[in-house]
N, C-alpha and C positions, 0 to 999 in steps of 0.2 A: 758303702752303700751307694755312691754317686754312682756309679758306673752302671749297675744294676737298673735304676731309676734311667738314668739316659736313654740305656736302651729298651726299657717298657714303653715310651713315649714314639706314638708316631711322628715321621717328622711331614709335615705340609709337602716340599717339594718331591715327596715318594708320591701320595699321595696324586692323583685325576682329580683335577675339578671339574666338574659338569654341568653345562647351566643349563638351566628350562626354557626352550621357546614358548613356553604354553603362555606367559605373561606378555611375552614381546606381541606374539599373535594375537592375543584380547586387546592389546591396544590397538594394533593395527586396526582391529576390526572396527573398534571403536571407532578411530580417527576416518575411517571408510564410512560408517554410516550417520557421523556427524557433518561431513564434506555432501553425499547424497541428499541428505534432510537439509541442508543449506542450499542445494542446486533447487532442490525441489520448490523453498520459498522464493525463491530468486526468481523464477520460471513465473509463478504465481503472479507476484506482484507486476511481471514486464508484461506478462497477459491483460490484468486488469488497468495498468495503465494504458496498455493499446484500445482496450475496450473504451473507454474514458475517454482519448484524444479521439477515436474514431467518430461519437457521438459529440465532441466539442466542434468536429467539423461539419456535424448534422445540423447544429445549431448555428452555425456561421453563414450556412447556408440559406436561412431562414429570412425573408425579407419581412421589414416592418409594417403593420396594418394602419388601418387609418388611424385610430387612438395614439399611438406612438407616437403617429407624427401628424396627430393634433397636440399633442403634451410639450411634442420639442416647438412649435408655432407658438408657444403662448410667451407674454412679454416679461420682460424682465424687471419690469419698474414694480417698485414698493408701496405707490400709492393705494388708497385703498378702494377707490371706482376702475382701476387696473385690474386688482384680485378679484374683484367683485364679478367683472366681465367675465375673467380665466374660470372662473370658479361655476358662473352659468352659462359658458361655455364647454365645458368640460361633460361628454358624456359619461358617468361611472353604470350604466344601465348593464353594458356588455363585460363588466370587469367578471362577473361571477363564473359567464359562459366560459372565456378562455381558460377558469382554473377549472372546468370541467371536462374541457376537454384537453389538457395537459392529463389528466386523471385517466381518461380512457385512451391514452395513449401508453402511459405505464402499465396498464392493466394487461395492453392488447401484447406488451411485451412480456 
């Protein structure tokens, strides 16, 4: 009966192996629109930091008003007829106006 049995048994090397691109392809495709969706963030982010340094140099441009440089004039001593001066000297009347109009400049953008 050995004989019989050996040769009911296919053997592999008769046998075609055949393999499916269909898997190797879904990767690929994968690996394509994972690489895409990463150029795409990539692109984004280089955009909004152009955006970002563009207006860092809007504001570099900006010279300082009189407050500023009343605020940088005041002295540096700790006594307390020193503060006293700095403190009635110091306009805070216009502090409200510049945050208003920081506000309608965000708007107007």
């Amino acid at each position: 009966m050995e004989p019989q049995s050996a040769s009911q048994m296919p053997q592999s090397s008769q046998m075609p192996t055949e393999k499916s691109v269909g898997p190797a392809i879904g990767i690929i495709i994968i690996i394509i629109i994972i690489v895409l969706g990463g150029l795409y963030f990539w692109g984004q982010r280089v955009n909004d930091s152009s955006d970002s340094s563009s207006l860092q140099t809007q504001d570099e441009s900006i010279t300082p008003g009189a407050d500023i440089n009343q605020l940088q004039s005041q002295s540096s001593s700790d006594n307390v007829s020193s503060i006293e001066a700095d403190l009635n000297a110091t306009n805070l009347d216009s502090l409200g106006t510049e945050v208003n109009s920081i506000d309608a400049e965000v708007q107007a953008q």
